[in-house]
N, C-alpha and C positions, 0 to 999 in steps of 0.2 A: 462597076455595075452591080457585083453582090451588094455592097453597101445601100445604095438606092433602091434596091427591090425590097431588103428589108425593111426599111423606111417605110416605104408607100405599103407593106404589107399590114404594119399596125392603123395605118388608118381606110385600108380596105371597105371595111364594111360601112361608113360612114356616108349616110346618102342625103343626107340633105346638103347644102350648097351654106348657109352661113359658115363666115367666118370670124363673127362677133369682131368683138371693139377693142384695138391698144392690141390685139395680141402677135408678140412679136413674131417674124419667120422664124427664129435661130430657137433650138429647145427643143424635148423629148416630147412628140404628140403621138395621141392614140385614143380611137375611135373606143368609146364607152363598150360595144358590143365586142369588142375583140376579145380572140382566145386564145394562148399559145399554144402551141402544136406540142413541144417537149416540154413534158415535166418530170423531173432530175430531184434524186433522192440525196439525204445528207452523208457525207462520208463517216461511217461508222467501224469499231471492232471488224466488223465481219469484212470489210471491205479490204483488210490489211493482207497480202499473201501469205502464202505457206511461208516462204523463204524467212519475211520480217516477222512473223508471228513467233518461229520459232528461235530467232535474236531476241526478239522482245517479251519472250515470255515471263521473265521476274517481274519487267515493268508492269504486265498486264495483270498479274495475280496481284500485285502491290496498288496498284492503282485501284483496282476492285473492290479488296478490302477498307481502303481510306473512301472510296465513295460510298461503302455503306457506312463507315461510322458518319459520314460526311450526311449523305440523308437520313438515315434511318434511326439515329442515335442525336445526333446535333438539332438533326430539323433546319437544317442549312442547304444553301445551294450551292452544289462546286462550282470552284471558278471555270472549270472547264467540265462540260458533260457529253461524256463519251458515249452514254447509254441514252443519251435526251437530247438529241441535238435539233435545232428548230426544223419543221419542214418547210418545204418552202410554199408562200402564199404569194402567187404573182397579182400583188394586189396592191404594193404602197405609193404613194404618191410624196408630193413635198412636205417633210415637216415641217409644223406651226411653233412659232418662239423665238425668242431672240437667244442669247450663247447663255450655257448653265445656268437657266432659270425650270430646267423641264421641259421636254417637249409632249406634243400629241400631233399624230402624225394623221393624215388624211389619205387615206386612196384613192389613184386615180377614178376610181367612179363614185367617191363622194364619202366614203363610210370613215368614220373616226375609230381607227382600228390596231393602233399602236402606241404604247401610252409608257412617259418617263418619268413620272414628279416625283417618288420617289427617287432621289438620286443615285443612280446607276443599276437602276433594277428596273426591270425591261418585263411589261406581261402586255400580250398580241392578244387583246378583245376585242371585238367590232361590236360597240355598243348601238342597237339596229336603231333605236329610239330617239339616237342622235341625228339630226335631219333637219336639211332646206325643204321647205314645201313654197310652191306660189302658189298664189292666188291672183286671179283675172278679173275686173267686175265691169262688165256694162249698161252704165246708167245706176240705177239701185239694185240690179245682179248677179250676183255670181254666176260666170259662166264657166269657170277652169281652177280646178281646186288641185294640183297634185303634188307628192312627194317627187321630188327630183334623186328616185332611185330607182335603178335598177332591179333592186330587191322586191323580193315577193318572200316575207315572212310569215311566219306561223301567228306570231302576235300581233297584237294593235291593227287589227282587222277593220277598224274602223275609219279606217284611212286609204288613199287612195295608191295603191303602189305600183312597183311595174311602167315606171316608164322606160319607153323603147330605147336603147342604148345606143342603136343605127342612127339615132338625130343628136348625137351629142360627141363630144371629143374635148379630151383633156390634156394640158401643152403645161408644158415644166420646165420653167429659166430659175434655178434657184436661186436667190430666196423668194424669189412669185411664180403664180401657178396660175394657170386661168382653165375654167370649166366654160363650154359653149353649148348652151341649149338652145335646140329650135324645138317650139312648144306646137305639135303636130295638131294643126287644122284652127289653128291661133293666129298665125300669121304672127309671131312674137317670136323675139329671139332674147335671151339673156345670158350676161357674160360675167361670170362670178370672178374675181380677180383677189388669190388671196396673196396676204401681203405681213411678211415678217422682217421684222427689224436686222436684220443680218446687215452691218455696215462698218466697211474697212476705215480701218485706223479708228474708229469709233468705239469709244469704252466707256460710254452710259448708256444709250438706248438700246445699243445691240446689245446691253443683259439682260434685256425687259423680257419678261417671259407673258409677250402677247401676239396676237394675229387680229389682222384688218380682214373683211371680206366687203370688198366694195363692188355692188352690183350695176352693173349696166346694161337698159332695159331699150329694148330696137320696138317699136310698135310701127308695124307695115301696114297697119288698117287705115280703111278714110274714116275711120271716128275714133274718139278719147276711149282711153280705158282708164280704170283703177287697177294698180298692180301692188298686190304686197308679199313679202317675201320673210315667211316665219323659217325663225331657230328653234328647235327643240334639245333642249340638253340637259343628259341624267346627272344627277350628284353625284358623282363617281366617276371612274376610270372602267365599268368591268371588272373589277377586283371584286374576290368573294367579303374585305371589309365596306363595299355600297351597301352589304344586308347587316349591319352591325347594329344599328339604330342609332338613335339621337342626330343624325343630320338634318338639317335644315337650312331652309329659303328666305327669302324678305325683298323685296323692290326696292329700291332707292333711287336717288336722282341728285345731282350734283350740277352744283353752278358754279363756276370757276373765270375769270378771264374774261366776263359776260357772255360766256358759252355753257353751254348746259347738254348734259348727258344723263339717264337712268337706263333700267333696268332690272334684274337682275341678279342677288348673291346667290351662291348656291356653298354652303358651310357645308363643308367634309370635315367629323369631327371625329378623328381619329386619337388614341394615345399618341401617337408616335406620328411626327410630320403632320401635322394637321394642315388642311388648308383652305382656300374661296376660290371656286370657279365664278366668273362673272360674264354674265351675254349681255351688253351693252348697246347703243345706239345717243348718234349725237340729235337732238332739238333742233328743226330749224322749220322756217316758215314755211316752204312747202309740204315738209315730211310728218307722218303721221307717225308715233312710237306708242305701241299697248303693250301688255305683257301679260302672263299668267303666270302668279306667285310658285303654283304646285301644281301638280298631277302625276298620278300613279302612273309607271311607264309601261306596265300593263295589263292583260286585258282586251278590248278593243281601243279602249280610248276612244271614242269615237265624243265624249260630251267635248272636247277643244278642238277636234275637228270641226265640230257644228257650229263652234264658236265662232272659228276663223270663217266658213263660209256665210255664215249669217251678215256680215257687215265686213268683211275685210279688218275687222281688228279684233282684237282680244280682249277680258273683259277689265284687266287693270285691275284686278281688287288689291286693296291696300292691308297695311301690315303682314307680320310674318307669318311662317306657315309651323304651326305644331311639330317639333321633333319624332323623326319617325319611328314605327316602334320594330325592333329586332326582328329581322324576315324582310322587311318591308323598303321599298326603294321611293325617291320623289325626283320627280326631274320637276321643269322651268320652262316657258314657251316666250320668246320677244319676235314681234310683229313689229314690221317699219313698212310704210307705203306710201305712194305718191300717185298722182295721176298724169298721164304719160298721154301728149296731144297725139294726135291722128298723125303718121308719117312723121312722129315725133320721139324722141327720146328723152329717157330719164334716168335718174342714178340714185340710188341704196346703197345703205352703208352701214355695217354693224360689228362689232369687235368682239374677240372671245381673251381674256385674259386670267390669270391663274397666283396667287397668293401665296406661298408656302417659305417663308424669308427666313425661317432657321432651319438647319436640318439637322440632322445626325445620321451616322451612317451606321451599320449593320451592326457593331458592338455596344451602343449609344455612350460611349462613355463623353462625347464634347460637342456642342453646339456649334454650327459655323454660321455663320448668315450668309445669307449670298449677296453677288457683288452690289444686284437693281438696291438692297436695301438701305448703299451709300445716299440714295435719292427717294426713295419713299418709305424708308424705317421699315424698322423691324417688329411691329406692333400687331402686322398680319391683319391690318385694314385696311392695304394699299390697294385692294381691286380695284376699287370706283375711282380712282385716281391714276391707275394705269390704264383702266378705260379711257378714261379723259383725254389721257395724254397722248395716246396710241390712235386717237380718232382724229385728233388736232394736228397731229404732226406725221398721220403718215404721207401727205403729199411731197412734204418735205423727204421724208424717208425714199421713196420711188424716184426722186429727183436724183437723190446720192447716187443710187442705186442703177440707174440710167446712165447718168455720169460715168460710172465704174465701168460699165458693163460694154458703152457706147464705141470705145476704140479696136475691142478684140471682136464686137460682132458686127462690126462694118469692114474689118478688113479683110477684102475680098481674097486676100491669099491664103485664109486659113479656113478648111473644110467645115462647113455645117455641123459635124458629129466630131468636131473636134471641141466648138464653140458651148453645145448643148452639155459634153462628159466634163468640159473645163469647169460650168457653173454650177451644175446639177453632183456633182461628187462632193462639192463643198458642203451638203448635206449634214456629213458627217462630224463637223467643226461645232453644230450645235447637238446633233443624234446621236453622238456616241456615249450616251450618259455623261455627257459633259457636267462639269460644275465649276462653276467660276463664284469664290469664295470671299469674303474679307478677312486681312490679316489681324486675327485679334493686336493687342496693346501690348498685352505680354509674350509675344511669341518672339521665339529667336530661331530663325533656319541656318546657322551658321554650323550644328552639327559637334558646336563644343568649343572650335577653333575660330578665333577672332583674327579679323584684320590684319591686327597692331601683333600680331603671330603667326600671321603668312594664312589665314582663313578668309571668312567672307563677315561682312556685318551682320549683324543681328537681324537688322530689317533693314534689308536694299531697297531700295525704292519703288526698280521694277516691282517688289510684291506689294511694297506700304503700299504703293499709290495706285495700282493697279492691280491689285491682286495674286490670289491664287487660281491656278486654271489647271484642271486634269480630264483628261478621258480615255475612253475606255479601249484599250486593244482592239475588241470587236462588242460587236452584243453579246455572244456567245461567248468570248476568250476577257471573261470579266477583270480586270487587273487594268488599273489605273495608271499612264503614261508609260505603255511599255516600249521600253528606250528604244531598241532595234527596232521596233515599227516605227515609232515617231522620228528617226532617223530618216525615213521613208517621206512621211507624213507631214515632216516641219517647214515643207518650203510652206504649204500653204499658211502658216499661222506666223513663219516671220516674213513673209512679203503681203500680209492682209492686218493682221494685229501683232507686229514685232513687238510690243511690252509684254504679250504673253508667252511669245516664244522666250524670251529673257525670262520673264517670271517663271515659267518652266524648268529653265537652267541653272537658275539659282537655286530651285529645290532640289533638282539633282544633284546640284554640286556640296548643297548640306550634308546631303544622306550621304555623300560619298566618303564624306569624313568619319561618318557616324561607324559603329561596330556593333552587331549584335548576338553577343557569343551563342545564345540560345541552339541547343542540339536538335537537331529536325532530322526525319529520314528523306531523303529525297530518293522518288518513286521509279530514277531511271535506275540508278549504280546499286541501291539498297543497301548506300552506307551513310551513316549520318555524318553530320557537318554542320557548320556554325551557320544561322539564318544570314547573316550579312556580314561582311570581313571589311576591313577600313580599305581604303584608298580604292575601291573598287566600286565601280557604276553599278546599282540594282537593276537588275531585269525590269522592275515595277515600284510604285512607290503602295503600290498595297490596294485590296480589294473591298468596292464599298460595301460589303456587306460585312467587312469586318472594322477596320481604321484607318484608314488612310491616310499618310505622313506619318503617321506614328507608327507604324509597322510596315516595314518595305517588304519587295520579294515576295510576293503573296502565291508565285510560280513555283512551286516544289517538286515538277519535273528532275529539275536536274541542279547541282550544285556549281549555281553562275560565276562563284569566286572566279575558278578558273578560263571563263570563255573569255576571248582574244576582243572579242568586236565591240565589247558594249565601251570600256575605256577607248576605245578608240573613234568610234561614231559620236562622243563628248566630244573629245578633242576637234574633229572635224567640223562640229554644228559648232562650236565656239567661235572658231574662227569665220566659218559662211555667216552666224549672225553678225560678228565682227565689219565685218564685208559688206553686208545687205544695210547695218544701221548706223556704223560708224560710233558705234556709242565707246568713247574709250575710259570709261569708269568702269561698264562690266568687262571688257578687255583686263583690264589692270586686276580684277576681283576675280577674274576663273584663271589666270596665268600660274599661280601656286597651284591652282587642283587640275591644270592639267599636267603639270610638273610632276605631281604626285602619281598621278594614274598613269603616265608612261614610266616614270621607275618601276613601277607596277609590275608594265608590261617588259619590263626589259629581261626578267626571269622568264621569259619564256626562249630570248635566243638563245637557244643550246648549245650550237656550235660559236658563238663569237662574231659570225660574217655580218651582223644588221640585219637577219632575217630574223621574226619570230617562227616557233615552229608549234606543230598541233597534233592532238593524239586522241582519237575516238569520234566524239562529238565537238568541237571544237572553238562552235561560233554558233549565239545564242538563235543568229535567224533563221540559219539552216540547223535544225539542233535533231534533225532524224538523218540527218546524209552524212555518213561516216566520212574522218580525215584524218589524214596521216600525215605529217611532215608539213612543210611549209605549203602554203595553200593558195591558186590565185585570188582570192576571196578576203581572206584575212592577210595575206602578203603582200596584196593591193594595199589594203586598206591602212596597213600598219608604214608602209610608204607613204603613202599621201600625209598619214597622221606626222611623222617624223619630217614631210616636205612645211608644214604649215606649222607646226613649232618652231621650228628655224625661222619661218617668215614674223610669227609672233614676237621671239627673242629679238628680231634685229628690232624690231617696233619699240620694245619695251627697253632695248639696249641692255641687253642681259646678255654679253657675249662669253662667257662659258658653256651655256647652254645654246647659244647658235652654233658654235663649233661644235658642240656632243651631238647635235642633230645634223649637222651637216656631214658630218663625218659617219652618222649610222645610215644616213641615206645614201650614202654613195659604195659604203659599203653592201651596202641591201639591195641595192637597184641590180649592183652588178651577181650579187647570188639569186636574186630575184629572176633574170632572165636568165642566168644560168641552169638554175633546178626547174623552171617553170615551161621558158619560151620551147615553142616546138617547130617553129617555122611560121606558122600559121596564126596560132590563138595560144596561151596560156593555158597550161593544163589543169583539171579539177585540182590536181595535187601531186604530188614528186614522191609520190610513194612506189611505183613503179607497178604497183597493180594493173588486173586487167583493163579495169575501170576507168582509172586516174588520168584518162586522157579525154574523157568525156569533156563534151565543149558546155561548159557551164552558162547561163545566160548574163548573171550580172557577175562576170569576172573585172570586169572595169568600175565595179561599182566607187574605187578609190580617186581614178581619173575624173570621175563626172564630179564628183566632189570639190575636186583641185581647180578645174574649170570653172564651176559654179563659184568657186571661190574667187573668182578671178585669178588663179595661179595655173601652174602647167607651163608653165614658157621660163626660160630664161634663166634666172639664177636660183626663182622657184619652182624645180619640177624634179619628177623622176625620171633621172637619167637615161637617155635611148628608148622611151615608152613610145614618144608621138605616133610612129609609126606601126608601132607594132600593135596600139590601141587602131587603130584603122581597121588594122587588117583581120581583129582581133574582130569589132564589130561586124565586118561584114563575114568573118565565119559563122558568129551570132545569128544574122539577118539570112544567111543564105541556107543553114540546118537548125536553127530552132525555130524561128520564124516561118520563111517558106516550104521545110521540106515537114512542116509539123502541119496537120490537118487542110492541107490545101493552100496556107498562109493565109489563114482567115480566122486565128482563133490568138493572137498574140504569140508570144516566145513560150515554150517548154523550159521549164529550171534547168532540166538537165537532156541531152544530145549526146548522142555517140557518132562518130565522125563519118561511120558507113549511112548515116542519115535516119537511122532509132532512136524514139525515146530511151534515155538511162531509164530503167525501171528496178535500180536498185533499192531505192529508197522509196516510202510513200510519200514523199515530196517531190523527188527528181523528174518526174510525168507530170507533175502537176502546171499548173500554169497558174504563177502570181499576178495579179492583175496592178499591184501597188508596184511592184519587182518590174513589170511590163513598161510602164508609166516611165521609171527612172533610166532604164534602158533607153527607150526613147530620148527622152532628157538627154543621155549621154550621146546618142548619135545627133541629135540636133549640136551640141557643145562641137561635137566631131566634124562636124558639115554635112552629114548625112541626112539632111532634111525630108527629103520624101522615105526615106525607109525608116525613121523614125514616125513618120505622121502615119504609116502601112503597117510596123508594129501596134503602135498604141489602138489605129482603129480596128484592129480583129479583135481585141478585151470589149473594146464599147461597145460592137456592134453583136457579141456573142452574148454579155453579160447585157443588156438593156432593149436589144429587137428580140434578140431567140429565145432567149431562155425568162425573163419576166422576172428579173432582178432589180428592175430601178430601185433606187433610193436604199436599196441592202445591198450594195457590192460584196461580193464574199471576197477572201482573203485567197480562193485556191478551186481552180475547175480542172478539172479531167477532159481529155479530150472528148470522152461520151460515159455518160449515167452519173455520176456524181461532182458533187462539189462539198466546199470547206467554209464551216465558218462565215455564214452568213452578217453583214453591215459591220465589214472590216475597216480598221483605221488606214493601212499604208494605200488604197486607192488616192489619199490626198495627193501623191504623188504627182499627180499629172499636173500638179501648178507646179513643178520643176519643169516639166515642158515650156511655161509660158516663161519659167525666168529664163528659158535657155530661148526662144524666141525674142524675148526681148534684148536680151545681148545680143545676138545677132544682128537686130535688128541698130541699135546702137553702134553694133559695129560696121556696119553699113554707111550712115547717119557721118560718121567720123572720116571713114574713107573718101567718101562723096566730097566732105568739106575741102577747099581750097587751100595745100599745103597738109594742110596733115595726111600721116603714113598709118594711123590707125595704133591701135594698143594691141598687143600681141598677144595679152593675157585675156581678150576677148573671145566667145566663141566663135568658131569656125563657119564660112558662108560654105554653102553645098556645095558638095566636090564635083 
């Protein structure tokens, strides 16, 4: 019942009765007038206790000093700012684009207010100028001229603004979005339906960095109207380079395929990343398309206002528009209209796409292209031609897209807000300052070490033919492919586009070879240390504003050589992609470099038993909750790792190394529950402290793994676990879960067994929402189906009804006044929930069949 009242609260105020055209039930909807009740500040210095403040005081004076050389000296932006962390705008809606071409992101009440072209640099402008307006005409007059905004601005007065937000509501199945207006005292309704190439298994159109907005017009009168429906859009992003000068406009019009499209350029003419915004519309014999070359954005503006109500069009002048001069902005107007019969309907249609095919990132020292310019070059003229193409085929695209989407939102046994968090988080697969790249001609990711010497090829195919693909930890936590979250984050990109989760792997598995003795101070210990050490996973493959691939580790926290988990979450995603794609060329190609990183790790068991052991900070995802000795967390983890090496060796028929793994995991299992088990759950740690019994939430993080892997049974698992992972979960479910905020707010990291939050650590209170997700995961693998679906939904329903986070999940909520790290990568996690529903659901499928007994490395049906 909590669930459902927050639901029906976001679209409370919504009092008109349409429910426009195509728009599905399943999805995030909310009445344009809504207002959230709680608004929650960003977790800053000051929010840190007395207790941690004064543990952490080196790091704090250290970290201050590098932020000011960092801004004040550099003119650089930290990869993480402690002193500037974003506040939050409950404002965003679904971003526009297809995967690392850029995006611009729309909010739910229509404003263009989040902007990425720049690759992995992120500025929050609501450019107010950018706007739908309709227009009404009966007979030869304008009867209804308005902006389709809420907004009441100071500028462009000339215009009609302030429409009532109670007659609208906007519904979010990503990657489409739909906006419903009913036009008060019109009898009209219109249903905007925007539409981005996001599509699985698909590696050309989903790089296209474009958006469809295809309009659907209800007319309830008993007579015809004329209806059109203008774009207005500035040359820019909101960036203080729109006042640079020299940008410029020009119309064009393109005939292709005997289909014709114009419009439209809009030249941002930058030094650096230059690029073409394009507002397009396709030709056809009903539709009318006009445009206006230029206009200042403002002003009043009021002469293109007069324009469009004088006739429903615009006036089309031809040729370009003069480079504008320093100070000075120009935006672009496209007009499309139709005439729509009495008790009839009609449909508009107009495209936004975006040009910017080389880039460089923050150091400019190397050009990349990105992947769309495998198909329409790199020459930075492909606007008019990804119009084209994005107008032609996105019926086809919404067809895939339906397809996809059609089996998990028709089946009736899985929750509404399960359906809406599953599609709408996927957001972040193109919004995380994504970049999907091509691999130049001379590049070699192999990190020095060939093949034909126990390394990787020069160029695997995964990247020749598919690419490069990286993004960003969070918006905020700038560092490209940070391994311990994408550990998190990878079901969604290897069971949506497995060539990139491979292509990912192979670049980690270069750098892993790679060494980079370079002395750095790292800002926790305040002792320097080599930037990257050989056979060890980077934290990060490096941040765009400096080089990315060319310079790893961009995290100078803490010196990663030593964390336990990052060589081990490689090992683990080796083999789940393994599993998920069967490709056994990258199998045979990561089997040396996982060889290499568990020799790695084997200096870590101290005593000899098969356990590894840990000292201070330990393991890079929880890197503020201190650990001592062997860990459930990293002892999990290094089990599982050692159960699926074994599984790999017998595959590869390497039996040396099946026996050396065989034998460390039976040694480990059994010190594993000896220092760990407590009866009940695994403890945070075997240090004997006061603490160290605290019920961690993803102590199993290792099992869900082995599961997902389809292992955990039989001759692959960790010895005497099944059970005690059970029992392990429902301590989880029964004190992080339910006895934390009512059980409406997902799992707390850390629990103490009297039913307290741990508030040891500024993490341990915190609530991971990505950590949440795979918890789930693992009790679904478990058979715990409903306390998995009752986990995951107090994250959705706190982070997307209450609090006004859609589309920016943060990384970390408190139970009240603060959060972390706004539009975090590890929320991709909850498509681990669906692969663990879907094995289940296959293990059903199997059972049912006639003679078969079922696979035993399947997930478990509810207990």
């Amino acid at each position: 019942m909590w669930g459902e009242r927050s639901t029906a609260e976001l679209m409370s105020k919504y009092v008109a009765k349409d429910t426009g055209i195509g728009v599905p039930n399943e999805g995030w909807r909310i009445c344009l007038a809504h207002e959230f009740k709680e608004k929650r500040k960003p977790f800053q210095a000051k929010d840190v206790s007395l207790s941690n403040v004064l543990e952490h005081i080196g790091l704090g004076l250290r970290y201050l000093k590098w932020w000011y050389r960092k801004t004040q000296i550099e003119k650089k932006a930290p990869f993480i700012d402690m002193f500037g962390p974003l506040p939050l705008r409950q404002i965003y809606g679904a971003p526009l684009g297809g995967i690392g071409g850029g995006t611009i992101t729309r909010g739910w009440r229509g404003e263009f207010c989040r902007w990425q072209l720049n690759p992995g640099m992120y500025h929050y402008t609501t450019v107010i100028a950018n706007q739908f307006t309709v227009c009404l005409r009966r007979g030869c007059q304008t009867v209804y001229q308005q902006v389709l905004s809420v907004e009441r601005p100071p500028t462009l007065q000339g215009w009609n603004w302030g429409y009532c937000g109670e007659y609208a509501f906007y519904h979010a199945l990503y990657p489409r979005a739909w906006t419903v207006y009913h036009l008060p005292g019109q009898n009209v309704t219109l249903t905007c339906r925007q539409v981005s190439p996001i599509l699985p298994h698909d590696y050309q159109d989903s790089s296209l960095p474009v958006a469809v907005f295809a309009w659907d017009v209800e007319n309830h009168n008993d007579y015809d109207l004329d209806v059109a429906i203008m774009l207005t859009m500035v040359n820019g992003s909101g960036h203080k380079d729109d006042k640079r000068g020299g940008h410029w406009n020009e119309p064009f019009h393109l005939e292709k395929d005997g289909q014709a499209v114009s419009g439209v350029l809009l030249h941002h003419c930058t030094p650096v990343n230059p690029y073409t915004l394009c507002i397009a519309a396709r030709h056809m014999p009903d539709r009318q398309v006009s445009h206006q070359t230029a206009f200042s954005p403002k002003g009043t503006c009021s002469g293109l206002w007069s324009d469009l109500i004088t006739d429903g069009r615009l006036d089309s002048p031809t040729g370009p528009s003069p480079p504008v001069q320093k100070g000075e902005e120009v935006a672009a107007a496209l007009a499309v209209s139709c005439s729509v019969g009495a008790r009839g309907r009609g449909g508009l249609e107009m495209s936004l796409s975006w040009d910017m095919p080389t880039i460089t990132f923050g150091s400019g020292e190397r050009r990349h292209d990105r992947r769309y310019t495998r198909f329409f070059g790199t020459k930075g003229n492909a606007a008019p031609s990804l119009a084209h193409h994005a107008l032609l085929h996105y019926p086809r695209w919404e067809e895939t897209i339906e397809e996809w989407q059609r089996p998990i939102l028709q089946d009736s046994a899985l929750p509404s807000w399960y359906k809406s968090a599953l599609f709408n988080e996927l957001y972040f697969v193109a919004d995380g300052g994504t970049v999907w790249t091509e691999l130049p001609e001379d590049s070699d990711v192999s990190g020095g070490l060939r093949s034909e010497d126990g390394g990787l090829p020069a160029q695997p195919t995964a990247i020749k033919e598919y690419g490069r693909f990286a993004y960003l930890e969070g918006q905020e936590y700038r560092m490209y492919n940070t391994y311990d979250v994408h550990f998190y984050a990878s079901f969604a990109l290897v069971m949506l586009w497995p060539k990139l989760a491979l292509s990912l792997q192979y670049d980690i598995a270069g750098s892993v070879i790679q060494q980079d003795p370079t002395e750095r101070l790292h800002l926790m210990s305040g002792q320097c240390s080599a930037v990257k050490a050989k056979n060890v996973v980077p934290h990060d493959i490096g941040d765009p504003d400096d080089e990315p691939w060319q310079r790893v580790n961009a995290y100078l926290i803490h010196d990663t050589a030593n964390w336990k988990d990052l060589n081990l979450k490689f090992v683990l995603q080796v083999y789940r992609d393994f599993h998920v794609t069967q490709d056994q060329e990258y199998l045979r190609d990561m089997w040396p470099i996982c060889k290499a990183v568990m020799e790695s790790e084997l200096r870590f068991d101290l005593d000899g038993d098969g356990l590894i052991e840990n000292s201070g900070y330990a393991d890079q995802t929880y890197d503020a909750w201190t650990v001592t000795g062997p860990s459930a967390y990293c002892g999990g983890l290094w089990l599982a790792s050692t159960c699926v090496m074994s599984k790999m060796a017998r595959l590869l028929e390497d039996e040396p190394a099946y026996l050396l793994y065989k034998d460390i995991l039976q040694r480990g299992s059994a010190a594993f529950d000896k220092l760990l088990w407590n009866g009940k759950y695994y403890n945070y740690d075997s240090s004997g402290r006061s603490l160290s019994n605290s019920v961690m939430s993803d102590q199993c993080a290792g099992q869900w793994f082995l599961r997902a892997s389809g292992l955990g049974d039989g001759e692959f698992q960790v010895s005497g676990v099944a059970h005690k992972v059970l029992s392990s979960l429902k301590s989880v479910f029964d004190l992080n879960v339910m006895s934390f905020a009512g059980g409406q707010m997902g799992a707390v990291n850390g629990m103490r067994p009297e039913g307290v939050p741990d508030r040891s650590s500024v993490q341990s209170d915190e609530v991971w929402i990505g950590v949440v997700y795979g918890l789930a995961a693992t009790m679904i693998h478990e058979g715990m189906l409903q306390e998995g679906l009752r986990t995951a939904e107090g994250c959705y329903r706190t982070v997307w009804e209450r609090l006004g986070m859609a589309f920016q999940t943060p990384e970390a909520y408190c139970e009240k006044g603060i959060y972390r790290s706004l539009a975090y990568m590890r929320p991709l996690s909850i498509w681990a929930m669906q692969w663990a529903l879907d094995g289940a659901r296959s293990r059903r499928l199997r059972d049912d069949a006639p003679g078969q007994t079922g696979d035993s490395t399947a997930p478990r049906e509810e207990s």
